[in-house]
C-alpha positions in Angstrom: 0.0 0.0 0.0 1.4 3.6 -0.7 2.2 6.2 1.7 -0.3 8.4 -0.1 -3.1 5.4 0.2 -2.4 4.8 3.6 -2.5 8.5 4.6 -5.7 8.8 3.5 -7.2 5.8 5.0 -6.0 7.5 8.0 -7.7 10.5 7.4 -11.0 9.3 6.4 -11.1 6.6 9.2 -10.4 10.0 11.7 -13.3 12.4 9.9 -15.7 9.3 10.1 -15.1 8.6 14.3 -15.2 12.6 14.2 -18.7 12.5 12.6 -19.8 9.8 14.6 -19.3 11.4 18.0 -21.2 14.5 17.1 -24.4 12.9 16.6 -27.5 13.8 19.0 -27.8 10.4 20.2 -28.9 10.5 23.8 -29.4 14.5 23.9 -32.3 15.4 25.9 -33.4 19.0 26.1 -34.9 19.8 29.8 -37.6 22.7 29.5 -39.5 21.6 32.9 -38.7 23.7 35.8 -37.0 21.8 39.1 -39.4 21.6 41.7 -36.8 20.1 44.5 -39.6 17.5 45.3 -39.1 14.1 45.5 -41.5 11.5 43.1 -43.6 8.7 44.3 -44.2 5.6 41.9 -47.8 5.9 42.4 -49.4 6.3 39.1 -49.5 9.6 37.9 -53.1 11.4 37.6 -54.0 13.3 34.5 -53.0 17.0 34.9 -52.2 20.0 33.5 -49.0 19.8 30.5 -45.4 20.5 32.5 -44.6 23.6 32.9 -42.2 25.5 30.3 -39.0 26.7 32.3 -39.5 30.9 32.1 -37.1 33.4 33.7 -36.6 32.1 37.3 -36.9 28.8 37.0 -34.3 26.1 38.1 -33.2 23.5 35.7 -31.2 20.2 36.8 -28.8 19.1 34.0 -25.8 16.7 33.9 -22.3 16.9 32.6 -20.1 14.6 30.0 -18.3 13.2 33.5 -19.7 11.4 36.4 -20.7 13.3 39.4 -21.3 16.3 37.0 -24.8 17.7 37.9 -25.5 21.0 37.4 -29.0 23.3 39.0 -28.8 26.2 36.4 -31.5 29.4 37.2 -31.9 31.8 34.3 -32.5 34.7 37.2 -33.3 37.9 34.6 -33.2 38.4 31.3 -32.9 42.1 30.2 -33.1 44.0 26.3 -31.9 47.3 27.7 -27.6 46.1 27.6 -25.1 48.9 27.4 -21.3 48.7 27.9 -20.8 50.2 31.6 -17.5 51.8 29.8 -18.6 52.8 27.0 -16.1 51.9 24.6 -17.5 48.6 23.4 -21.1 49.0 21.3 -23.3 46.5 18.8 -22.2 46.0 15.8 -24.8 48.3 13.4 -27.8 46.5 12.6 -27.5 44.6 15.8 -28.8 45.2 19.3 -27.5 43.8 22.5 -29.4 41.7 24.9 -28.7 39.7 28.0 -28.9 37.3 30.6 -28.4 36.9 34.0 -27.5 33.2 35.1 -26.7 31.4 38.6 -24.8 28.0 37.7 -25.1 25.7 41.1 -22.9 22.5 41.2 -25.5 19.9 42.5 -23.0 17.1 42.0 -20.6 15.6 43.6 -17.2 16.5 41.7 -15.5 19.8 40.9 -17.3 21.1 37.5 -15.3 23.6 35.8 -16.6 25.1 32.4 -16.1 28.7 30.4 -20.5 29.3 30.4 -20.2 31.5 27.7 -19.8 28.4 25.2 -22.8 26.8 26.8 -25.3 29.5 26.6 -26.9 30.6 22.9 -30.4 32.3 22.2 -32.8 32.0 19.8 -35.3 34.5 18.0 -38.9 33.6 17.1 -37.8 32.7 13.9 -35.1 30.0 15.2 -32.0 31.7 14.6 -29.5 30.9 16.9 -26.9 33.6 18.7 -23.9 32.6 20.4 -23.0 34.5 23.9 -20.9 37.9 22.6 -17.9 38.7 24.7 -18.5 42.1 26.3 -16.0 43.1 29.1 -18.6 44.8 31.4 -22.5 46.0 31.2 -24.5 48.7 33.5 -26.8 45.6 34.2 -24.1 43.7 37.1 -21.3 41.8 37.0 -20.7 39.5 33.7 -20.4 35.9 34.2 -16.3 34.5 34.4 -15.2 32.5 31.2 -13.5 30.4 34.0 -15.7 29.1 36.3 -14.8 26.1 38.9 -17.1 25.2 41.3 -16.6 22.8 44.0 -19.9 20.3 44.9 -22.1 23.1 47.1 -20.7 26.5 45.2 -22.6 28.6 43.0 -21.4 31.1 40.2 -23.8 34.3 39.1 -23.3 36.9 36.1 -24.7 38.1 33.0 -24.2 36.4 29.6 -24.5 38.7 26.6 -26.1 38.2 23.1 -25.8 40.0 20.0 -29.0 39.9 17.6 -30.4 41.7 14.8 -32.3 45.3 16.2 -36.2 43.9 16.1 -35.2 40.3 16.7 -37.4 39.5 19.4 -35.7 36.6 21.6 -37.8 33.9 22.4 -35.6 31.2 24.2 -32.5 30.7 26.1 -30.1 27.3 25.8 -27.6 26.1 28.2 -25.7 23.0 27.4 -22.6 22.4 29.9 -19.0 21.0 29.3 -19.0 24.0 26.5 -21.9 22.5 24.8 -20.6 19.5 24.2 -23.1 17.4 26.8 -26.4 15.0 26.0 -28.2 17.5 28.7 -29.5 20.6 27.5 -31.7 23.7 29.4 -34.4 25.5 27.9 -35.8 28.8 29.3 -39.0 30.6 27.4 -38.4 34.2 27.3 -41.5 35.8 27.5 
């Protein structure tokens, strides 16, 4: 076999197991809030649909590792953003919005994560928005793109998003371990 054949047996063997592991196999997307209660096995009577997770509600999500579990709060959610120094601005055409978000390691290991690459909004229209790096906003403190918290710690700050001026936000997603985990928040934004 040639060096050239082999090479690119190699590399199409490496794309494939690259494709393979980003499937959505297993991803679950949580949009019911955590009530803290536990659950009986009676059986369940008929009631009124779950609850969509809105701004204040606790979600309980896991991580890629064991003992990774994770009570995240979207606490406020604000469309009036401005830079607290006023150098940094949207881009023109854009508009900034943001939210606040208290991250509470319910498990029982060390999670450490940069929330920025969990979090992204969407618009009515289901266009998605990545968290925008802003150094600081009149509306608090902005969330750390390192954050380690040991089992029992919190972390709190606001998350910003850039969107199109008139884009009218209607959901928040946080996915932990930099989006990369099977467990996925959902918070209406009303």
């Amino acid at each position: 076999m040639s060096r050239r054949l082999a090479a690119s047996t190699i590399t199409i063997a490496a794309l494939a197991t690259a494709l393979t592991a980003c499937g959505s196999t297993g991803t679950t997307i949580t949009s019911t809030p955590y009530s803290g209660a536990a659950t009986n096995s009676s059986p369940a009577k008929p009631s009124t649909p779950a609850k969509t997770a809105t701004v204040g509600d606790a979600l309980t999500l896991t991580g890629q590792n064991p003992g990774e579990k994770l009570t995240i709060t979207l606490t406020k959610w604000s469309t009036n953003v401005a830079s607290s120094d006023g150098m940094e601005s949207p881009d023109p055409g854009k508009t900034w919005v943001a939210a606040q978000i208290q991250i509470v390691n319910s498990g029982s290991n060390t999670y450490s994560d940069s929330p920025d690459n969990c979090v992204q909004a969407a618009d009515s229209s289901g266009q998605r928005f990545p968290a925008t790096i802003v150094n600081s906003i009149t509306n608090g403190p902005m969330m750390t793109s390192d954050l380690k918290l040991a089992p029992g710690d919190k972390g709190l700050g606001w998350v910003v998003f850039q969107v199109p001026s008139g884009s009218k936000v209607a959901s928040v997603q946080y996915t932990p371990d930099s989006g990369m985990s099977n467990s996925t928040g959902q918070w209406a934004i009303k």
